[in-house]
C-alpha positions, 0 to 999 in steps of 0.5 A: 500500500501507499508511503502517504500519510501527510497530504496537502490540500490546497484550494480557491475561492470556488471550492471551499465546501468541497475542500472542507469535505475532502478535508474531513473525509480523509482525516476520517480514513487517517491521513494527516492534512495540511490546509494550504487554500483559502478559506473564505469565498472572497474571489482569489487566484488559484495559482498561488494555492497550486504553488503553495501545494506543489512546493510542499510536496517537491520539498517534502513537507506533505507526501502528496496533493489535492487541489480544487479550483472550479476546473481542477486545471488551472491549480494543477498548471500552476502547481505542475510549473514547480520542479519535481511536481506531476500534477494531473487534473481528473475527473472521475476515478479511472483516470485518476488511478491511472495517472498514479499507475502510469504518470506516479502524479504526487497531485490529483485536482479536480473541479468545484464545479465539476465534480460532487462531493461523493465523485471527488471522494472516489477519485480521491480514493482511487488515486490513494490506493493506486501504486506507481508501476514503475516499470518499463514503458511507464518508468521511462516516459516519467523519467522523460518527464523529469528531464524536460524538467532539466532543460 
């Protein structure tokens, strides 16, 4: 099973319900989570919560990510702009264990206005019990990744 145990959440104006919920469920299930979005309604710009997300897990201070936005895909842009991050924005729970199985994303996102509560919590899950394959075809495209990073 999966070495996470501390998660940061991070999140915009859009998506202060659902990040509250995300929040309690997994603190539910055991996992220690670091609130790196907003708490307030107030009209506020996504790219910093996706930064502010995406640093704490390249730099190791939570083991992976969730941020919600309206969309899931301009917090998971903002945060894939910081070295180290594989952020993916999903919608439904196939793909996002997929990105885990295939890509190793240390960030799943999804939308406030996309997605329910009860989805976001399948994709969620789906993307925590997912193990990274890790081999051939899948290992070589993310080290692909990780040097573009370089370049």
């Amino acid at each position: 099973m999966s070495d996470i145990k501390v998660i940061g959440i991070g999140n915009d104006h859009a998506a202060v319900d659902l990040k509250n919920a995300i929040k309690e469920y997994l603190e539910g299930k055991g996992y220690e989570v670091v609130n790196y979005g907003t708490d307030s309604t107030e009209s506020c710009d996504y790219p910093i919560f996706g930064e502010k997300v995406g640093r704490a897990v390249a730099g190791g201070e939570v083991d992976a990510g969730v941020l919600i936005c309206g969309t899931g895909i301009g917090i998971s842009i903002a945060a894939n702009k910081v070295k180290g991050v594989r952020a993916a924005a999903v919608s439904e729970p196939v793909s996002a264990r997929l990105t885990k199985e295939h890509n190793n994303a240390n960030i799943i996102a999804f939308g406030a206005r996309i997605v329910g509560v009860e989805m976001a919590k399948a994709i969620v899950d789906a993307w925590l019990e997912a193990e990274y394959i890790g081999s051939g075809r899948h290992e070589r495209r993310v080290d692909q990744i990780r040097k573009i990073e370089e370049a």
